[in-house]
Backbone as JSON Lines, residues from 0, in Angstrom:
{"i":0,"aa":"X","n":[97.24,109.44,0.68],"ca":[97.44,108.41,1.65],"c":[96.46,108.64,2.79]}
{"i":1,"aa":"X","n":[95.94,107.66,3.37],"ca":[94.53,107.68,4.22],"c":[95.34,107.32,5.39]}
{"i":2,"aa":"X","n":[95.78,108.3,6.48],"ca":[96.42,107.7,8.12],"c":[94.97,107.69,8.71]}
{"i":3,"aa":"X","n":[93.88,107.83,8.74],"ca":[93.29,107.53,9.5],"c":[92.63,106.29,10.11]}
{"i":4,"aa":"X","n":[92.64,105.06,9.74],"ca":[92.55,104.18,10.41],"c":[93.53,103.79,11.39]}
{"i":5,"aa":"X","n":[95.07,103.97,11.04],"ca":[96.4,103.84,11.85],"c":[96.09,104.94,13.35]}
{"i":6,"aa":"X","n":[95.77,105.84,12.84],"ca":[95.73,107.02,13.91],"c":[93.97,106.69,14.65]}
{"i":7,"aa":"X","n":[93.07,106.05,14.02],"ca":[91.95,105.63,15.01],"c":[92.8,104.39,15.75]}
{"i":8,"aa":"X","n":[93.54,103.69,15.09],"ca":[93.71,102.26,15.7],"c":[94.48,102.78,16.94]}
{"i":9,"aa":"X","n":[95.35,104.03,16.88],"ca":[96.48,104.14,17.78],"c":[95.71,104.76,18.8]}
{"i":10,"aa":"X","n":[94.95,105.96,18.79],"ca":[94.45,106.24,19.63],"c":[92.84,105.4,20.29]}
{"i":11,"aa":"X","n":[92.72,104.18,19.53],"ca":[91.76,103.41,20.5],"c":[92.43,102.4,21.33]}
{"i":12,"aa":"X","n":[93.42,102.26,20.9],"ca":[95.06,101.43,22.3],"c":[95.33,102.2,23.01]}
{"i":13,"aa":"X","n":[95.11,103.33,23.13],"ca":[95.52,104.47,24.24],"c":[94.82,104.44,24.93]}
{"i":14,"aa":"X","n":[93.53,104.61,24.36],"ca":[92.33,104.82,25.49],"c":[91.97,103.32,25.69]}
{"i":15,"aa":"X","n":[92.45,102.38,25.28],"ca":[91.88,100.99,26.03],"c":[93.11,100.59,27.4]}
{"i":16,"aa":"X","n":[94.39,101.16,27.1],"ca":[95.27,100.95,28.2],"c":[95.07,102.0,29.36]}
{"i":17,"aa":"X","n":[94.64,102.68,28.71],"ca":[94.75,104.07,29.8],"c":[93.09,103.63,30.42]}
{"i":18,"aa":"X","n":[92.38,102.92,30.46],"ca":[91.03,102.8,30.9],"c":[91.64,101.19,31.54]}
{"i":19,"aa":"X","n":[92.71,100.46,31.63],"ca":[92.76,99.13,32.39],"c":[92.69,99.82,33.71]}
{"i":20,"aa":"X","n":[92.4,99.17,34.56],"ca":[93.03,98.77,36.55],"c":[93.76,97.82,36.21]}
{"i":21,"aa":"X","n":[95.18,98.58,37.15],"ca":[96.34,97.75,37.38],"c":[95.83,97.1,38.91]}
{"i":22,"aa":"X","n":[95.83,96.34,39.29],"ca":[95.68,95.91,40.89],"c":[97.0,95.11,41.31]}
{"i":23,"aa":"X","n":[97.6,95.89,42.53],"ca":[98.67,95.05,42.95],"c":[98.53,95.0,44.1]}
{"i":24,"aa":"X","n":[99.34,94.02,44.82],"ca":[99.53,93.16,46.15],"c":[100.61,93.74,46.69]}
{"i":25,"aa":"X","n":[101.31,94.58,46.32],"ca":[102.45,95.54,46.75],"c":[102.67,96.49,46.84]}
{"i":26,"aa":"X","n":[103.52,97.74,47.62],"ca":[104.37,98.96,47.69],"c":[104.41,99.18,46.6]}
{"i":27,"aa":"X","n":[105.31,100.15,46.4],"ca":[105.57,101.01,45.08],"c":[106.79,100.54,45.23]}
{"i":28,"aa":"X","n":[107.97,100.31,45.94],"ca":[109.19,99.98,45.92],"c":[109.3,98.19,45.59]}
{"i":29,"aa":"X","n":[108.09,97.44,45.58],"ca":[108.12,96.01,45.24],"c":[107.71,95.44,46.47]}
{"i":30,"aa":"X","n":[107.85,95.88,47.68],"ca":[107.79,94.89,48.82],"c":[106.61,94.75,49.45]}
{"i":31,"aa":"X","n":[105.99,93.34,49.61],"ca":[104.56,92.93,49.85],"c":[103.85,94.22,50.88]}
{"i":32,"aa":"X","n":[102.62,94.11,50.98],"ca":[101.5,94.75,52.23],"c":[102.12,94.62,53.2]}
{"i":33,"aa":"X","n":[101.77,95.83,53.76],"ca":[101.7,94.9,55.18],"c":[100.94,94.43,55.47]}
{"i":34,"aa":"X","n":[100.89,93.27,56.76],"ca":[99.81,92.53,57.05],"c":[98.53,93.56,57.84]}
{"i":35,"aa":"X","n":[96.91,93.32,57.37],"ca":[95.99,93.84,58.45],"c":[96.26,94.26,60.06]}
{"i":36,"aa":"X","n":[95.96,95.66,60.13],"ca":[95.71,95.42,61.76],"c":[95.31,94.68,62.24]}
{"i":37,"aa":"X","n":[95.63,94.43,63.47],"ca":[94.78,93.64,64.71],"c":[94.56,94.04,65.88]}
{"i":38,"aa":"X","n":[93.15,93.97,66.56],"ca":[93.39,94.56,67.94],"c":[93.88,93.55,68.95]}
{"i":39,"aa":"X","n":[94.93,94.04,69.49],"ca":[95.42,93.24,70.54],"c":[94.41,92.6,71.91]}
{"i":40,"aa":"X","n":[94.61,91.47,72.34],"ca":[93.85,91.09,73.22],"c":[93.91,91.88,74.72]}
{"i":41,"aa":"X","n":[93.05,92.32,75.46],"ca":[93.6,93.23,76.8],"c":[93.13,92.25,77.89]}
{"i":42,"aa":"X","n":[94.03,92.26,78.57],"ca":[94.24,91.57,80.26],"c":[92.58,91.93,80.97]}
{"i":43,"aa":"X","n":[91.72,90.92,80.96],"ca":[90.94,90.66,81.99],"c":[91.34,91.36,83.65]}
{"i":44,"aa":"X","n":[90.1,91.48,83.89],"ca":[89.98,92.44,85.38],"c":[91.05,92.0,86.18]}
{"i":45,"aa":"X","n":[90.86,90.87,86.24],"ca":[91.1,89.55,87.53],"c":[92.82,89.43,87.2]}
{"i":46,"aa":"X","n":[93.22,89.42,86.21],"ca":[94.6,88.96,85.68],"c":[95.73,90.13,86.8]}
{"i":47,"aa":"X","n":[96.43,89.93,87.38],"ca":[97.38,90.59,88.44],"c":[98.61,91.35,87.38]}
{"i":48,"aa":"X","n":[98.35,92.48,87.92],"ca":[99.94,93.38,86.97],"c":[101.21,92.47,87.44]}
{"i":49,"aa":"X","n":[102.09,92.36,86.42],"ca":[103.2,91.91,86.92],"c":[104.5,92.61,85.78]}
{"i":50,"aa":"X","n":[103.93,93.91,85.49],"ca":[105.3,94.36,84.85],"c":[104.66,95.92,84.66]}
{"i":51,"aa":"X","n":[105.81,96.88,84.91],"ca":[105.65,98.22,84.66],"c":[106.51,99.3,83.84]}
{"i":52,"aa":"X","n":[106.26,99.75,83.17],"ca":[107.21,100.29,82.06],"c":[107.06,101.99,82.62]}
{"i":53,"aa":"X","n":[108.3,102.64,82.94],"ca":[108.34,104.54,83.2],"c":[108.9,105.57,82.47]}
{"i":54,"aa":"X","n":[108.1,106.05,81.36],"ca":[108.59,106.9,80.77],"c":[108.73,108.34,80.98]}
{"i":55,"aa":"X","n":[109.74,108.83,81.9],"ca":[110.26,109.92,81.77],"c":[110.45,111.36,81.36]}
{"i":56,"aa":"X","n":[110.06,112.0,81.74],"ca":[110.4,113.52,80.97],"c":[112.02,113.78,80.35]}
{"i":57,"aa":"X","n":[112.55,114.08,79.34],"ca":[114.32,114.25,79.26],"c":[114.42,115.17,80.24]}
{"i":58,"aa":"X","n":[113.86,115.99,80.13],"ca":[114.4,117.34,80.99],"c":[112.95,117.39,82.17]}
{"i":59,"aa":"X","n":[113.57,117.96,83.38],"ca":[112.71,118.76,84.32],"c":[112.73,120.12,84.08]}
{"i":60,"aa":"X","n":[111.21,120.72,84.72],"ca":[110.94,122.07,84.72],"c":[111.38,122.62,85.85]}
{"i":61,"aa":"X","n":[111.45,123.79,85.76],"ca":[111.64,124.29,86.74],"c":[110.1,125.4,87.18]}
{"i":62,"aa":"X","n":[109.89,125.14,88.55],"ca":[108.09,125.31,88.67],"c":[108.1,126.31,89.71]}
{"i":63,"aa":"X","n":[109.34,126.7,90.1],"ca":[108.86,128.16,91.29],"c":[109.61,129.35,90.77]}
{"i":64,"aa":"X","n":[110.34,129.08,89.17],"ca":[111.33,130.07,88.31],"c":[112.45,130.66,88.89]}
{"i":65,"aa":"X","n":[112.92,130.07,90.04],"ca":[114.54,129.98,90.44],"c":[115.17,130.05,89.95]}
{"i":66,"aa":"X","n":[115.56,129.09,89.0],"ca":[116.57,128.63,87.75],"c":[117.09,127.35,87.85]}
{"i":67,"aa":"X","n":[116.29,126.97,88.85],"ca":[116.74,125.27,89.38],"c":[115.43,124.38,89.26]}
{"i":68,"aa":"X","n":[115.55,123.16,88.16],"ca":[114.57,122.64,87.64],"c":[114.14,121.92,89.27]}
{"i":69,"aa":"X","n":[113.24,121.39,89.35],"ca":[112.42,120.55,90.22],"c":[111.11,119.7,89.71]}
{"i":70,"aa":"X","n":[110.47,119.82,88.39],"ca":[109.27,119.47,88.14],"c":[109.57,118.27,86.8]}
{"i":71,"aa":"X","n":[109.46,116.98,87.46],"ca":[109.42,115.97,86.42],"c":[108.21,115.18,86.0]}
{"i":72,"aa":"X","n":[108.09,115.24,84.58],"ca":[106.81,114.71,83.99],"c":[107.17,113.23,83.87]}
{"i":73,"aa":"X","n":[106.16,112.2,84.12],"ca":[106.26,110.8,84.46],"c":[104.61,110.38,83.76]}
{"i":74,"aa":"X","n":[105.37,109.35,82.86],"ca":[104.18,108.37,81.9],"c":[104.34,106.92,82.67]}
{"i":75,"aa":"X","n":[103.31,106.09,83.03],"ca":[103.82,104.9,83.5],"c":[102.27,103.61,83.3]}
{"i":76,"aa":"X","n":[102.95,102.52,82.68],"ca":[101.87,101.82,81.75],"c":[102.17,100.72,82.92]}
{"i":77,"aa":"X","n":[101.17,99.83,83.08],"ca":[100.96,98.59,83.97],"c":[100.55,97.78,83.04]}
{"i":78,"aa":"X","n":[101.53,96.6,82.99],"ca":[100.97,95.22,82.0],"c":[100.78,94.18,82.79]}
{"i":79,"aa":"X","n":[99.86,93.4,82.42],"ca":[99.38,92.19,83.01],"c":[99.86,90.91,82.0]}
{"i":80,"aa":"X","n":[101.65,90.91,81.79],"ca":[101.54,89.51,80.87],"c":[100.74,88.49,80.95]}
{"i":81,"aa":"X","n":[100.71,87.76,79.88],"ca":[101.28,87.99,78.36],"c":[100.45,88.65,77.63]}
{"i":82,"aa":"X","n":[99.73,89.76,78.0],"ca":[98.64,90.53,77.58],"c":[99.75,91.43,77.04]}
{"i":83,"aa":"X","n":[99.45,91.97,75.74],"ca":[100.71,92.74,75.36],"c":[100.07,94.06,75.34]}
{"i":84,"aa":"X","n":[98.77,94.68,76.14],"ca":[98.47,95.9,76.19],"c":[98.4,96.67,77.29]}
{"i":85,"aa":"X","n":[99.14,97.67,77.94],"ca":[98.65,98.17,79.55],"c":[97.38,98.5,79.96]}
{"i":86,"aa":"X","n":[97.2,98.2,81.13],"ca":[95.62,98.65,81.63],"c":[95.82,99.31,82.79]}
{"i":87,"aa":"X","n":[94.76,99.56,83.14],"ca":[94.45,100.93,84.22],"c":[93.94,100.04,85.45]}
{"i":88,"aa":"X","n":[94.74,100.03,86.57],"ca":[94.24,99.43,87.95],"c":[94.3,100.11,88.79]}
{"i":89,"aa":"X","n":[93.81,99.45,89.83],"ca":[93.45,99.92,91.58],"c":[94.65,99.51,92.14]}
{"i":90,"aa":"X","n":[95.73,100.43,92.79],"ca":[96.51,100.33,93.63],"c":[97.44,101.86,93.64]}
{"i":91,"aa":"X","n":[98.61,101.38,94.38],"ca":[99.19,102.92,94.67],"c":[100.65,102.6,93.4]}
{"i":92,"aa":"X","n":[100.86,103.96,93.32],"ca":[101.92,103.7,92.03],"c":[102.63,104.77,93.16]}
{"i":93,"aa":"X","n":[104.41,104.73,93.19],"ca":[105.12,104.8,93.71],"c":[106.66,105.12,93.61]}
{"i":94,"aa":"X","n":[106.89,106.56,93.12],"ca":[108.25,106.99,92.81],"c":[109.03,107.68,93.57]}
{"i":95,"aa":"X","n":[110.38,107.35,93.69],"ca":[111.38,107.73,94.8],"c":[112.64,108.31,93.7]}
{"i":96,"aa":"X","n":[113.4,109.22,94.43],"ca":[114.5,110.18,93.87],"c":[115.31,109.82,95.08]}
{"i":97,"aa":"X","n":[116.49,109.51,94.19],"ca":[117.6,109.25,95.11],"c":[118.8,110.02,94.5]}
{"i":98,"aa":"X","n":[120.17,110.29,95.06],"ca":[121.45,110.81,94.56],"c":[121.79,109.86,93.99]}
{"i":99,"aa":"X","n":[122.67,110.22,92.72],"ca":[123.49,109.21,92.12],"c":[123.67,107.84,92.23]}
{"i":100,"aa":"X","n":[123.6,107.03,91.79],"ca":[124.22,105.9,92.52],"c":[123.35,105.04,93.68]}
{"i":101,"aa":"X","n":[122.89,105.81,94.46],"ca":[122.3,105.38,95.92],"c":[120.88,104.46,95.7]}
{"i":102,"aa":"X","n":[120.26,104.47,94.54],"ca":[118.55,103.77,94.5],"c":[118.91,102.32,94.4]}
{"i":103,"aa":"X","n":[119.77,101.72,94.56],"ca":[119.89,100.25,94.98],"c":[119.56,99.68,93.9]}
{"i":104,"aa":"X","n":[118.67,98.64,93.86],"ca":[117.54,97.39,93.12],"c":[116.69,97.49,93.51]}
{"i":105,"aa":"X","n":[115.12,96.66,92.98],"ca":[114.5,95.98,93.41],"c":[114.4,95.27,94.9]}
{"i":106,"aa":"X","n":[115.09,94.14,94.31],"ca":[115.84,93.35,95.99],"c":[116.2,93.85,97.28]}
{"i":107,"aa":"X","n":[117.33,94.92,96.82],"ca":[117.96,95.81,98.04],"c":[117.3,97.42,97.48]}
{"i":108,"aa":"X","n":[116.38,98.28,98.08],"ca":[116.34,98.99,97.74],"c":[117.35,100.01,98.3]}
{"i":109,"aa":"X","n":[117.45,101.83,97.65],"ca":[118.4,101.98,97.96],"c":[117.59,103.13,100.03]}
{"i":110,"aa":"X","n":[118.72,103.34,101.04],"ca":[118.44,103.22,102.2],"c":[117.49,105.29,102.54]}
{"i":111,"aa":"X","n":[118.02,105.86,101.58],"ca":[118.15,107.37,101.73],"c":[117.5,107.89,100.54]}
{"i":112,"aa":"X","n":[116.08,107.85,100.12],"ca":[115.55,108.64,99.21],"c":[115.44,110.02,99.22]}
{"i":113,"aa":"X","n":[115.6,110.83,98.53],"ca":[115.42,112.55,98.63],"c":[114.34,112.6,98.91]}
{"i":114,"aa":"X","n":[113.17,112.1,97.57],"ca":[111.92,112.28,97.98],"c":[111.26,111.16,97.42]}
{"i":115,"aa":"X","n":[109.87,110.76,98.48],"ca":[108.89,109.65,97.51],"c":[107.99,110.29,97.25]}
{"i":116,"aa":"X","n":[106.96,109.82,96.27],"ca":[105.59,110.25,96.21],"c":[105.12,109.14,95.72]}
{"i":117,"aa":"X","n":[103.82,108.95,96.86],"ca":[102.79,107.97,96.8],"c":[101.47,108.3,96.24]}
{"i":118,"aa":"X","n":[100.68,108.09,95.19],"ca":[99.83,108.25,94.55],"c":[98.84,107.0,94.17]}
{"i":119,"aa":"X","n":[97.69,106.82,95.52],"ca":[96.97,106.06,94.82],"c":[96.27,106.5,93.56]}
{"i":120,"aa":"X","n":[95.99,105.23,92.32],"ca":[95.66,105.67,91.1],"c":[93.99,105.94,91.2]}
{"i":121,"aa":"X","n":[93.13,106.1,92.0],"ca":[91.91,106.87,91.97],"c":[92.58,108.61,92.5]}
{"i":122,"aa":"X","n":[93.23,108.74,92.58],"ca":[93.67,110.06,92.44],"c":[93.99,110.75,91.0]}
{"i":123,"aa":"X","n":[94.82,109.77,90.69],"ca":[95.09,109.94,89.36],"c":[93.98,109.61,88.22]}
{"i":124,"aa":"X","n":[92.78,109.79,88.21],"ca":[91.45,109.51,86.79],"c":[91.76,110.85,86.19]}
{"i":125,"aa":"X","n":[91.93,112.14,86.45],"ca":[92.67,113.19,85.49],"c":[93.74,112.89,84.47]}
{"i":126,"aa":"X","n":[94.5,111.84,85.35],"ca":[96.09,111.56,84.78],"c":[95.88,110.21,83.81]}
{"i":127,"aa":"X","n":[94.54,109.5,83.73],"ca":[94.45,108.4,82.94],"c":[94.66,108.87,81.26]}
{"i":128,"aa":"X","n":[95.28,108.07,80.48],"ca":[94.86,108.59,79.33],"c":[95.35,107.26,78.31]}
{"i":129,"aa":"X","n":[94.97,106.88,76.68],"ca":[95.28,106.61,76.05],"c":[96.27,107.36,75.11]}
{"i":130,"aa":"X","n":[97.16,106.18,74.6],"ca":[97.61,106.3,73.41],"c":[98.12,105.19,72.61]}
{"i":131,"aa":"X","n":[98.78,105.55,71.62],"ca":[99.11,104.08,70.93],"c":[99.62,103.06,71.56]}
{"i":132,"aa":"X","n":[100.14,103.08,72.93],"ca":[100.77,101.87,73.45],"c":[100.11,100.96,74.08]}
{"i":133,"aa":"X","n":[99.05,102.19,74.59],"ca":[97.4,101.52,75.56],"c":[96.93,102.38,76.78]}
{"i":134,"aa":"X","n":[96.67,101.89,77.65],"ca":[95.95,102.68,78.94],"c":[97.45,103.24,79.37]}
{"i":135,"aa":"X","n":[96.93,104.65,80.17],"ca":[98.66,104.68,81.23],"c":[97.87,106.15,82.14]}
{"i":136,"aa":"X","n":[98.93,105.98,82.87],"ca":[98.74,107.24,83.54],"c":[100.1,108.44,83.4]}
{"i":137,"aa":"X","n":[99.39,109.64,83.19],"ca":[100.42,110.73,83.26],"c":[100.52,111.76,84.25]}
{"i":138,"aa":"X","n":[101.76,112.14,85.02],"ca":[101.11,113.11,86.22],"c":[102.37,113.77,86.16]}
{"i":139,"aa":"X","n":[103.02,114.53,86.77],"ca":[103.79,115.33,87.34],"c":[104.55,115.31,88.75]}
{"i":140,"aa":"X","n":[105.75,114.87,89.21],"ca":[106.09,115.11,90.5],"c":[107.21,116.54,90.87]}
{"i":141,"aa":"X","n":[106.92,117.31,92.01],"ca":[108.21,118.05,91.78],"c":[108.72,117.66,93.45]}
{"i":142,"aa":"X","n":[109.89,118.21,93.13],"ca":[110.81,118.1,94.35],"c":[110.3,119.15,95.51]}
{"i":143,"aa":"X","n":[109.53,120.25,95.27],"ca":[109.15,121.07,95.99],"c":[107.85,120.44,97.13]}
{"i":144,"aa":"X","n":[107.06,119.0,96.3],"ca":[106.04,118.58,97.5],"c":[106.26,118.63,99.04]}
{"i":145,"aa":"X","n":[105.25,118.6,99.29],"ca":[105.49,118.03,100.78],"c":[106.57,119.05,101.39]}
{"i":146,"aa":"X","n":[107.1,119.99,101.05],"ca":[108.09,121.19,101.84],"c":[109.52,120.81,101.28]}
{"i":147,"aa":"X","n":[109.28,119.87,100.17],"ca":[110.81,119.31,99.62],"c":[111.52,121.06,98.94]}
{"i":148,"aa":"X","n":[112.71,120.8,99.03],"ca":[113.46,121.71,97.89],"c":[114.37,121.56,96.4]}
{"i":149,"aa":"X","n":[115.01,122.28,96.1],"ca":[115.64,121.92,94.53],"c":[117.11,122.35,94.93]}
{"i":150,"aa":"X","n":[117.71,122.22,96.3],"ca":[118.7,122.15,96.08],"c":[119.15,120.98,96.18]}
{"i":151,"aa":"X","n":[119.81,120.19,95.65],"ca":[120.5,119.01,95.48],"c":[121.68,118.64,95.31]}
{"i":152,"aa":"X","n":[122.4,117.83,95.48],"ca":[123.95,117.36,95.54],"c":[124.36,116.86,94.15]}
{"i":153,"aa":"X","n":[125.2,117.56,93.43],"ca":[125.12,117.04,91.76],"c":[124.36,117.88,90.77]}
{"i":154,"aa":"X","n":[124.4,116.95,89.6],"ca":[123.55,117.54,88.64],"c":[122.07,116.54,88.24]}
{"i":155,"aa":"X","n":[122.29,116.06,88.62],"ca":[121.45,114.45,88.61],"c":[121.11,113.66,89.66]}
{"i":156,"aa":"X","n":[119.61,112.85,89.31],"ca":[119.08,112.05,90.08],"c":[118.75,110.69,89.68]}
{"i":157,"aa":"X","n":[118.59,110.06,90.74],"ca":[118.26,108.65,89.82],"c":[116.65,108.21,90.69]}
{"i":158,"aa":"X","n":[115.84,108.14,89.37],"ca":[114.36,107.9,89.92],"c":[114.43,106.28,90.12]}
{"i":159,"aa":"X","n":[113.2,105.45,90.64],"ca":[112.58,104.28,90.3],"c":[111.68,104.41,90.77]}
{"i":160,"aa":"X","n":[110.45,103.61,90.23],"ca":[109.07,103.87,90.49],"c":[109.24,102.27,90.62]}
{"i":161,"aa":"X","n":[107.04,102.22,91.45],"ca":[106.84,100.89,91.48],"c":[105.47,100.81,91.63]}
{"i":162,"aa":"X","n":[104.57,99.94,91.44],"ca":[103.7,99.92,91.8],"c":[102.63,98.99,92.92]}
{"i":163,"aa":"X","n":[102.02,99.35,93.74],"ca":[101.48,98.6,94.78],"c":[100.37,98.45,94.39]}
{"i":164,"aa":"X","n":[99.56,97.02,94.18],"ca":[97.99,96.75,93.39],"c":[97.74,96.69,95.26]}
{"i":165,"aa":"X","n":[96.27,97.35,94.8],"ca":[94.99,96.88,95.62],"c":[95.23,95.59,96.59]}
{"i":166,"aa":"X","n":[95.05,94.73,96.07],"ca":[94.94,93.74,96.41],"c":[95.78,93.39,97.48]}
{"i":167,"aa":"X","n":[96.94,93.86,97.74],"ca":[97.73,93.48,98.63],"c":[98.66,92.88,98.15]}
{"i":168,"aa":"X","n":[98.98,92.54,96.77],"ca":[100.19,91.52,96.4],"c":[101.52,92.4,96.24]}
{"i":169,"aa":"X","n":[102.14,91.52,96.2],"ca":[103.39,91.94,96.25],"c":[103.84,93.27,95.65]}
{"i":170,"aa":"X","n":[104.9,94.19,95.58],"ca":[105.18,95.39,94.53],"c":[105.58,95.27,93.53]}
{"i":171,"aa":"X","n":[105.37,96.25,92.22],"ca":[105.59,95.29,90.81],"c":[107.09,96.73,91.03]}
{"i":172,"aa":"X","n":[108.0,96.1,90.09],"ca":[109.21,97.39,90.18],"c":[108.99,97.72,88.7]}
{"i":173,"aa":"X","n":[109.42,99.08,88.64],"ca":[110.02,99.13,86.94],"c":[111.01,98.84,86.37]}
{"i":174,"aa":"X","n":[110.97,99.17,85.24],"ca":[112.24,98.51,84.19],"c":[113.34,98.54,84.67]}
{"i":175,"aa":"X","n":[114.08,99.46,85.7],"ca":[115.35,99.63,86.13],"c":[115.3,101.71,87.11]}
{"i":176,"aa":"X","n":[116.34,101.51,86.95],"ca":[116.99,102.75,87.76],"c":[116.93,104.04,86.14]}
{"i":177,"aa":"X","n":[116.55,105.1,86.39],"ca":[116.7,106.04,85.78],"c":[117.18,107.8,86.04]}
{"i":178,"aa":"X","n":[118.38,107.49,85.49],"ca":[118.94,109.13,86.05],"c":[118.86,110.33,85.54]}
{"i":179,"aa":"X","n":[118.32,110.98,85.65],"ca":[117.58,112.45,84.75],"c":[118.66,113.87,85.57]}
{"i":180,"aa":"X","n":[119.1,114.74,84.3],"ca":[119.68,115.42,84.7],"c":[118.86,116.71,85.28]}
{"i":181,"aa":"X","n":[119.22,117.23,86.4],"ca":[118.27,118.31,86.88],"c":[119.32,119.69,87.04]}
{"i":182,"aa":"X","n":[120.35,119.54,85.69],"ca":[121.56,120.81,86.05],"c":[120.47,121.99,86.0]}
{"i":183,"aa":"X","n":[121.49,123.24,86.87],"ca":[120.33,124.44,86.92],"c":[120.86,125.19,85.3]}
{"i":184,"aa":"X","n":[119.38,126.07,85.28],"ca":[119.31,126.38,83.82],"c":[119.95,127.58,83.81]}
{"i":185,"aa":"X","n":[120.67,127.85,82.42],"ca":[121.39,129.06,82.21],"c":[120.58,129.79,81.76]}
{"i":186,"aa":"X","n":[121.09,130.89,82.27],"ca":[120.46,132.76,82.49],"c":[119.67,132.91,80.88]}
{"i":187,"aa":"X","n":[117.97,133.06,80.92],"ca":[117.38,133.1,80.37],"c":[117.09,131.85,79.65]}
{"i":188,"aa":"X","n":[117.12,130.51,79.92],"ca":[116.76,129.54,79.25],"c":[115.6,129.15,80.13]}
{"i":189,"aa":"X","n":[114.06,128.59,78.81],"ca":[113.16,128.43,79.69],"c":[113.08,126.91,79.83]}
{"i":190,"aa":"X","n":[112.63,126.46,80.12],"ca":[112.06,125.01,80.7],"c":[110.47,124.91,80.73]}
């Protein structure tokens, strides 16, 4: 009995399937591409900030090794809607620490800040930086500036930042009130 034509035929279907391109329009789980990137459009010079987003450190450091944090890291992006990317401007950016409760609104701010710090942003070109969200600035405030201290009433503070453009227009506020716990750290925990 002659298998060899069966066994050429079988192994020239092997090597003709195993030599196709499959090309697909999908995942491995079935569900379409995603669509192409796009680069987002960015806010022209001239266009006025009118929204500010403050991202927070969870925890403060503690920066003179007391055991009582004082040193909070602060990310803060300036958008110029409906530009959906932050950019980097000329004016003063502007964060205040208040006790519990006490930072008011926008509208009414609150009357008794612990501490502010005013930072025009040509101070901050160290603190400029990208990342996936867009332009921002990153810096550091501690409670110790200016002759401030880290003793405080509580375990917690409530920040709000804001920013003052160049120009003279009005102050842009951030997203809301944010309260960061500054409990002191237990015996041998670092920060």
């Amino acid at each position: 009995m002659n298998y060899s034509s069966p066994i050429c035929f079988a192994l020239g279907l092997t090597l003709g399937v195993a030599g196709c391109e499959t090309v697909s329009k999908e995942t491995s789980d079935g569900r379409p591409m995603p669509p192409h990137a796009r680069v987002p459009q960015t806010a022209p010079e001239g266009v006025p900030i009118n929204a500010i987003s403050a991202l927070y450190a969870p925890k403060p450091t503690d920066g003179d090794a007391n055991g009582r944090p004082d040193r909070l890291s602060i990310e803060l992006y300036l958008f110029a809607r409906p530009y959906p990317t932050p950019v980097w401007r000329e004016g003063t950016l502007n964060v205040a620490a208040y006790r519990m409760g006490t930072a008011g609104s926008p509208s009414a701010p609150g009357d008794h800040p612990i501490h502010v710090w005013s930072i025009p942003t040509r101070d901050l070109d160290l603190g400029r930086f990208r990342s996936l969200i867009g332009e921002g600035y990153r810096f550091q405030v501690s409670l110790l500036d200016d002759g401030g201290n880290d003793h405080i009433d509580g375990t917690a503070l409530d920040f709000v930042t804001w920013f003052r453009p160049a120009s003279g227009a009005a102050p842009i506020w951030s997203d809301g009130v944010r309260s960061i716990a500054f409990e002191p750290m237990a015996s041998g925990e670092v920060r």
